[in-house]
NUSE-499463 format. One record per residue (C-alpha): residue number from 1; z, y, x negated. Coordinates in Angstrom, 1 decimal. Each point is the difference from the previous one (the first is absolute). Layout:
BEGIN
n:z:y:x
NUM:Z:Y:X
...
***
This chain:
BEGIN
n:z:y:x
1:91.8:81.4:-78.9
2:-1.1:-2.8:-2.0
3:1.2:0.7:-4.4
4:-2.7:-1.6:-1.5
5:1.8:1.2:-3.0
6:2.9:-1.8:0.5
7:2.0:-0.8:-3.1
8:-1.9:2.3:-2.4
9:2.2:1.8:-2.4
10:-1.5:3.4:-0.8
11:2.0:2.5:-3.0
12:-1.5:3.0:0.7
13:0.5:2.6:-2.9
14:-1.9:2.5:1.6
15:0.6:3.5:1.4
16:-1.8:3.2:1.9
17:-2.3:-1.6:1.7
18:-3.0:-2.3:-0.9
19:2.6:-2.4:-1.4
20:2.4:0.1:3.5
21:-3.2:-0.3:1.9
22:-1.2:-3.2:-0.9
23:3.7:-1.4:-0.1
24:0.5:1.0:3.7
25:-3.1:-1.6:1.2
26:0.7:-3.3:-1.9
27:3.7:0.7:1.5
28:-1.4:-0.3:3.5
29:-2.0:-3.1:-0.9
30:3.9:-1.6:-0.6
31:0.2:0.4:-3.5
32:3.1:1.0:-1.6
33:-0.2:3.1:-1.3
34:3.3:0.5:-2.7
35:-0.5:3.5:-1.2
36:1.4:0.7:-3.2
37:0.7:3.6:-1.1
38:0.8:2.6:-2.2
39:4.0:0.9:0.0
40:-1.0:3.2:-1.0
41:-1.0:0.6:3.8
42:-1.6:-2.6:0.6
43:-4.1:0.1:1.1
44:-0.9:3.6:-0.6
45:-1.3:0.8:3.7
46:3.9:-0.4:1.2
47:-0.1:4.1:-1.0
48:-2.9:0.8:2.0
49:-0.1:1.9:2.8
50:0.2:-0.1:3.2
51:3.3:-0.8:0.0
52:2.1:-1.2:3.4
53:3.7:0.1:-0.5
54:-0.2:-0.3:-3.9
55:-2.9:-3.0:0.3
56:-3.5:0.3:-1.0
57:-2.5:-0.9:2.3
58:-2.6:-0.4:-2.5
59:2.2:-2.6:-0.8
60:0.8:-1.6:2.7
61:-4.1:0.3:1.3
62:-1.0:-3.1:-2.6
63:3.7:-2.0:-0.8
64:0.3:-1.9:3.1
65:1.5:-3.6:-0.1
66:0.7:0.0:-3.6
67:3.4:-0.2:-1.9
68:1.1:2.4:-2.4
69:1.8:-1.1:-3.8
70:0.7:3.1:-2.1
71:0.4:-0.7:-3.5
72:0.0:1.3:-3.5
73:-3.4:-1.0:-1.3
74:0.7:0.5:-3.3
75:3.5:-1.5:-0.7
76:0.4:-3.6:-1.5
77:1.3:-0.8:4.1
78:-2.5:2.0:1.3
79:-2.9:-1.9:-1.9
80:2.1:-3.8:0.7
81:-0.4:0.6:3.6
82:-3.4:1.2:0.5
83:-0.8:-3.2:-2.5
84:1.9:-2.4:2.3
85:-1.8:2.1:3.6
86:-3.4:-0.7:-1.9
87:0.3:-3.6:-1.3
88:1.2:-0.9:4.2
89:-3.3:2.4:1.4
90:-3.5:-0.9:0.8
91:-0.9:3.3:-0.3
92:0.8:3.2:-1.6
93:-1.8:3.6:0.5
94:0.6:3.1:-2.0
95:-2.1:3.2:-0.4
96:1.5:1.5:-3.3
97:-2.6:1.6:-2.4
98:-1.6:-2.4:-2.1
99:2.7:-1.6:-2.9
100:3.2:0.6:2.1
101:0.8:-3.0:0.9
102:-0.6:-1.2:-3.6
103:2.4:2.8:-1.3
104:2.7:-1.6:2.6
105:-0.3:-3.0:-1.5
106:-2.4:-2.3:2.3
107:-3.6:0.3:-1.8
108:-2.1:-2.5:1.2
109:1.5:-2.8:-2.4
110:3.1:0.8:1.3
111:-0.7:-0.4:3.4
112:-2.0:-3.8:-0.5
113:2.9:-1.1:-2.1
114:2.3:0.9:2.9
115:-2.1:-1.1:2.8
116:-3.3:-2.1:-0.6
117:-1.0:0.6:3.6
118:0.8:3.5:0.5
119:-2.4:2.3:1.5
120:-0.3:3.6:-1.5
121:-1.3:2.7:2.5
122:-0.1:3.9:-1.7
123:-1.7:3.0:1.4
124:-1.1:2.2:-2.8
125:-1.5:3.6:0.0
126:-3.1:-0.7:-2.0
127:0.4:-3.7:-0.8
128:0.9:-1.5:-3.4
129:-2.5:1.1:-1.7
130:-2.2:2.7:-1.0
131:1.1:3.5:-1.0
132:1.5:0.6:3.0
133:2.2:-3.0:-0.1
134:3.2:2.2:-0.9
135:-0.6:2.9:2.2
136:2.5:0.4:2.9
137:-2.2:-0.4:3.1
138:1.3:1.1:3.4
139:-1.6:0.0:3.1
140:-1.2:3.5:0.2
141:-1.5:0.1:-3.5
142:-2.1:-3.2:0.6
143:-1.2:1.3:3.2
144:-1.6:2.9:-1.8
145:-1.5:-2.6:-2.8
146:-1.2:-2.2:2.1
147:-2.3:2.0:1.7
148:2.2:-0.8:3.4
149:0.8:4.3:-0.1
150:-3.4:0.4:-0.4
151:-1.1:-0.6:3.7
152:3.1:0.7:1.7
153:0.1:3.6:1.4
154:-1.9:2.7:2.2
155:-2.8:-0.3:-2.0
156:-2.0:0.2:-3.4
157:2.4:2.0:-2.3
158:3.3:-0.4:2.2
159:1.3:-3.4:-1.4
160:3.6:-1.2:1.4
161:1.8:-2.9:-0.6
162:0.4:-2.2:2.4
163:3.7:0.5:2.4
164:1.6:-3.0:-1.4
165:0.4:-2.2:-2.8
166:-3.0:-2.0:0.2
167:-0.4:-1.0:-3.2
168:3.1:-1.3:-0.4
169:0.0:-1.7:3.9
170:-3.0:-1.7:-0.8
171:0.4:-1.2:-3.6
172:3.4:-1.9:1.3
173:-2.3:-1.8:2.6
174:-1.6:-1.0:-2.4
175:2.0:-1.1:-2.9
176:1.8:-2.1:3.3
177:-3.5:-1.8:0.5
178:-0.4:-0.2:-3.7
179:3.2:-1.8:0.3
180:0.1:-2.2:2.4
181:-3.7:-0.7:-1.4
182:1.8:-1.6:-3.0
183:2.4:-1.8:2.1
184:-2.3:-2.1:2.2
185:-2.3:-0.1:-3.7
186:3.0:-1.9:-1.3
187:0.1:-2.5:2.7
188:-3.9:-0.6:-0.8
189:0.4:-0.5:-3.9
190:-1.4:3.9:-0.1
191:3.1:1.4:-1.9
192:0.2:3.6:-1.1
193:3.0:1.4:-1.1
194:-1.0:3.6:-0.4
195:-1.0:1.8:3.3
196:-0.3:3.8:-1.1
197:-1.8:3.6:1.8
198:-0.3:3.4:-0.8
199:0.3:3.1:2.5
200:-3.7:0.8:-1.5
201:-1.6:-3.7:0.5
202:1.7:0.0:3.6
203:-1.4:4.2:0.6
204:-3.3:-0.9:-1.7
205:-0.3:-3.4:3.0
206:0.8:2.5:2.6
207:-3.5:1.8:-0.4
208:-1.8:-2.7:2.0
209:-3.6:1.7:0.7
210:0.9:3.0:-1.8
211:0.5:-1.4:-2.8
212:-3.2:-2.1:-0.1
213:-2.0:3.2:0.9
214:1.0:1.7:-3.0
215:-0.4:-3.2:-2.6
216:-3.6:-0.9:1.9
217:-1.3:3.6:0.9
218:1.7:1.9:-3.0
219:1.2:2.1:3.1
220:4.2:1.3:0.3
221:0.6:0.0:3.8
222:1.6:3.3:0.9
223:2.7:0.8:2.7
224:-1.3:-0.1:3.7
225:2.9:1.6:1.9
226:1.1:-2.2:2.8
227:-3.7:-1.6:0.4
228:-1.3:-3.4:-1.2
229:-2.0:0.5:-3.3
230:-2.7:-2.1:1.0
231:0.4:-0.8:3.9
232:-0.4:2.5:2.9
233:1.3:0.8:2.5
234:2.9:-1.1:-1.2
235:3.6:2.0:-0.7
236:1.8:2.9:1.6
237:-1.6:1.6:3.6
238:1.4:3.2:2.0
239:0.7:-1.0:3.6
240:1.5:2.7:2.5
241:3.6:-0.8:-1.3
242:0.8:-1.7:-3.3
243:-2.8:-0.9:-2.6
244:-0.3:-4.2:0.0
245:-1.8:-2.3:-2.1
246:-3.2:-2.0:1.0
247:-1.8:-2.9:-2.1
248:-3.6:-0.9:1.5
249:-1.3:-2.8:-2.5
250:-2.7:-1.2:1.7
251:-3.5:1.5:2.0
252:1.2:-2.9:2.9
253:3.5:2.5:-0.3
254:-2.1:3.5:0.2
255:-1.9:-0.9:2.7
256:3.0:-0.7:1.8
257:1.7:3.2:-1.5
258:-2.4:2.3:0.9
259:-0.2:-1.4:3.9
260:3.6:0.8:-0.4
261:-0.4:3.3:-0.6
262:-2.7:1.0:2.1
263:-2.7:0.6:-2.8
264:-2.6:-3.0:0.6
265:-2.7:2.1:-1.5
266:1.6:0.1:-3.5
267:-0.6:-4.1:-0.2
268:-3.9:0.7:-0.2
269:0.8:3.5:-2.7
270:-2.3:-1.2:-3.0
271:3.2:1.8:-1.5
272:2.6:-2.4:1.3
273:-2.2:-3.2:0.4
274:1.0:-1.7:-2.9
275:3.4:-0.3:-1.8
276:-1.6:1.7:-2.8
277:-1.4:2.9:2.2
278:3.6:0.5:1.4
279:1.6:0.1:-3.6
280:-2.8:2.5:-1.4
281:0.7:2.3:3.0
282:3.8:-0.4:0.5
283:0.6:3.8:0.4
284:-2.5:-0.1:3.0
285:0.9:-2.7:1.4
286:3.9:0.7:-0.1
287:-0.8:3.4:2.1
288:-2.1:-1.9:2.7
289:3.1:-2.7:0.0
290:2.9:2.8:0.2
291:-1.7:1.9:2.7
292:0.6:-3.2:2.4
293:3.2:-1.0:-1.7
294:1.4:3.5:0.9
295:-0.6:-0.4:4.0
296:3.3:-2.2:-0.3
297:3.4:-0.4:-1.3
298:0.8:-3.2:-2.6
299:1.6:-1.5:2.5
300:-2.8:-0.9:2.1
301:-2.9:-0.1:-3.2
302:2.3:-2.3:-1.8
303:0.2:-3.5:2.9
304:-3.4:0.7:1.0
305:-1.6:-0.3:-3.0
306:2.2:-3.0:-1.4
307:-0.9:-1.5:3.2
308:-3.3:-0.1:-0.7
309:0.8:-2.0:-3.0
310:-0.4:3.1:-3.1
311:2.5:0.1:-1.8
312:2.2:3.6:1.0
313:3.4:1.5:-0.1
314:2.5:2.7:-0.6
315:1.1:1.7:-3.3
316:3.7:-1.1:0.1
317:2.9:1.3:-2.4
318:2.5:-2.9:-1.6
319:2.7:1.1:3.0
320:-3.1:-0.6:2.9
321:-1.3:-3.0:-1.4
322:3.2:-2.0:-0.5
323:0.7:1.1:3.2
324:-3.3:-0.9:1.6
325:0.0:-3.1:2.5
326:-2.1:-2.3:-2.1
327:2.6:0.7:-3.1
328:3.0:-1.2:2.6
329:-2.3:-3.1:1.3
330:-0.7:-1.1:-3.4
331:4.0:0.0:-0.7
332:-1.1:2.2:-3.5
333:3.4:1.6:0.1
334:2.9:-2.2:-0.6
335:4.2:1.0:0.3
336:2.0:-0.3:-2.8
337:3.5:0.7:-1.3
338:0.6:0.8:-3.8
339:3.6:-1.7:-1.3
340:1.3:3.3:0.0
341:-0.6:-0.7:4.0
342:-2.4:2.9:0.4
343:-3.0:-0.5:2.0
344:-3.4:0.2:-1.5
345:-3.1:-0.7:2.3
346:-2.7:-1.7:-2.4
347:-3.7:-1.0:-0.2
348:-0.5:-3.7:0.0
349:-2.6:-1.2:-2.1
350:-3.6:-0.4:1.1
351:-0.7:-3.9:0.4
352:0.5:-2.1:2.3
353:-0.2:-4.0:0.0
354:-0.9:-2.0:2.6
355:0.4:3.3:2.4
356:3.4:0.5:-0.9
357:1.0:3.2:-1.7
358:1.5:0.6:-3.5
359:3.9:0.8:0.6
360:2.7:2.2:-1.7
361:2.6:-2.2:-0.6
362:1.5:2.4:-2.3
363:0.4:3.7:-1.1
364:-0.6:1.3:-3.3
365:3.0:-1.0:-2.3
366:2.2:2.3:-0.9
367:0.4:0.4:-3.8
368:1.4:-3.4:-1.5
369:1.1:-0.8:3.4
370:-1.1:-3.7:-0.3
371:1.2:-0.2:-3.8
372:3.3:-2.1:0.3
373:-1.7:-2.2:2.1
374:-2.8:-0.7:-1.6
375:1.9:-0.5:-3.8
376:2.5:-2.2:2.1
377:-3.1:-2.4:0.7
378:-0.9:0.1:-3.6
379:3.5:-1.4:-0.6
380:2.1:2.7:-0.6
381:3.2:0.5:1.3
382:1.1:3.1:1.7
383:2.5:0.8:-3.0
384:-3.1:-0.3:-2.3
385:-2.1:2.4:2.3
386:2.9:2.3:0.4
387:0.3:0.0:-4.1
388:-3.3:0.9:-0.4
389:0.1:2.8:2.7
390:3.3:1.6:-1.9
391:-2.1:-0.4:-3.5
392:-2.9:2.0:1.6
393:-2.6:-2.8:-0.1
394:-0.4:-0.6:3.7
395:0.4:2.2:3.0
396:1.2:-1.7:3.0
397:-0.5:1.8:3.2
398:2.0:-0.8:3.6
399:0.2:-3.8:-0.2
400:-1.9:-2.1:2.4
401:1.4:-2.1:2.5
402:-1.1:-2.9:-1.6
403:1.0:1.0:-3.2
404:3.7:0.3:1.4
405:-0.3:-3.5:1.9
406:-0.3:-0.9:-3.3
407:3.2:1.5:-1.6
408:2.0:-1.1:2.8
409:-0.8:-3.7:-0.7
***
């Protein structure tokens, strides 16, 4: 695939999630993605489960194609060679609380004086201000204040949060477009130095028309189950087998559903006529559909009605769906070996340029596993990294191959 990100230096500070996220997109953009962590364990989510043969795969889900320097952040070293990664970067991303980075030494003088260029990315809980701005924000917590748990779940009353991190998913998208934003910006005389969201402004975004209703009507949205709030029929249908899901948008696309399913007359119901009628009598309307949906199994409902152009399909678990056909066509899952030489089969990334796919040209770093060699390009010699590895201010994990090419010469 084309790296339109070629030669882009990215330190990435960050940890969990939000942070990773953003890095790995820009990583499968080309970027270079030198992650610099904690030798006190390094990025926190390394000790969360699940766990395959000692390695976390919440870990390894977001760290693709990035290297991995463990160092002691706050040791005079420590601080000397995250100064020296920053002043060479174009870009560096962190999600600390508000202030950290300041207390490690790189405040936003700091950072100009070493690199007048630089580009800061940070993903916050509540943003910098406000009196939230030092309140730990996970992803869970802002889904609540967002609103986002407020129409998620069976309905009014039954709130749930949403079955992954989406929060913290989506607020790395876009700190990543927030970054590369200020990239092309620089090449247009538009520089910004500070690119910076919050869980909440990212949650808050995520409303869409749910949002608007309640700041234009005064109204909260409640939960709707497995139904669209606002459109119908659209969401989950009983067939004879398995329950499947089944979008009709349009009146062109309920004409065509309802010849489908052998109930003409319901086109001319004053109760169904309209897209507003439909919504106002959903519970009817649902009954009349599920009494024809139940003639057949899913596996006949499901091609016929996608082949009549309305959008339909089966409710999949994660083992079905990245087993599915359409997952293998689309080459989603990618082969991969970690340096420890165990296999790991990963998620590329979602884009694709010029129809070719994003790749996975490496596996999640093991802790410091790219440390010697990246110090080595720095200017180091290996006596120096191996010094600073017996004082305790780096950790150096199985040396890469490169890494040993270049002790050898």
């Amino acid at each position: 695939m084309l790296k339109p990100l070629r030669g882009i230096t990215v330190v990435d500070l960050s940890r969990a999630l939000a942070g990773p996220y953003c890095t790995a997109l820009l990583a499968d953009m080309g970027a270079r993605i030198i992650k610099v962590e904690s030798i006190n364990g390094g990025d926190t989510s390394r000790q969360w489960p699940p766990f395959q043969d000692g390695h976390s795969l919440y870990f390894d889900s977001v760290n693709r194609n990035k290297s991995s320097v463990c160092v002691d952040f706050y040791s005079a070293e420590g601080r000397d060679i995250l100064s020296t990664l920053i002043a060479e970067a174009d870009v560096l991303v962190e999600n600390f609380k508000p202030g950290t980075l300041a207390k490690m030494g790189f405040d936003s003088p700091r950072l100009e004086e070493l690199n007048p260029g630089l580009v800061v990315g940070s993903v916050t809980g509540f943003g910098s201000t406000g009196p939230l701005k030092d309140d730990a924000g996970l992803d869970q917590v802002i889904q609540g204040m967002s609103g986002l748990m407020s129409v998620t779940g069976a309905g009014p009353g039954e709130t749930y949060r949403v079955g992954v991190p989406i929060v913290d998913i989506t607020s790395g998208m876009v700190c990543a477009f927030g970054i590369l934003a200020a990239l092309l910006g620089a090449r247009n005389g538009e520089n910004a130095s500070r690119v910076s969201t919050s869980l909440l402004e990212t949650a808050l975004n995520l409303s869409a028309f749910q949002g608007q209703k309640a700041l234009s009507l005064g109204e909260a949205p409640t939960p709707q189950g497995n139904n669209h709030p606002v459109i119908a029929p659209y969401g989950t249908f009983a067939t004879a087998t398995e329950t499947i899901n089944i979008a009709v948008g349009s009146d062109k696309q309920w004409k065509a559903f309802c010849g489908l399913l052998g109930i003409p007359l319901a086109v001319e119901d004053p109760r169904f006529i309209a897209g507003a009628d439909r919504s106002a009598n959903r519970q009817l309307l649902t009954e009349l559909i599920e009494a024809a949906l139940t003639a057949k199994p899913a596996a006949e409902w499901v091609p016929l009605i996608s082949g009549a152009g309305i959008p339909c399909g089966p409710i999949y678990n994660y083992t079905q769906a990245l087993a599915s056909e359409q997952v293998a066509a689309l080459g989603l899952v990618q082969h991969s070996q970690r340096r420890d030489g165990s296999e790991l089969p990963l998620l590329r990334g979602p884009l694709s340029l010029d129809g070719e796919a994003s790749e996975i040209l490496s596996p999640p770093p093991l802790l410091g596993e790219h440390t010697t060699e990246v110090l080595m390009e720095l200017g180091m010699t290996h006596d120096d990294v191996a010094r600073l590895e017996r004082e305790g201010r780096v950790l150096c994990g199985p040396a890469s191959v490169s890494a040993k090419i270049g002790v050898l010469r």
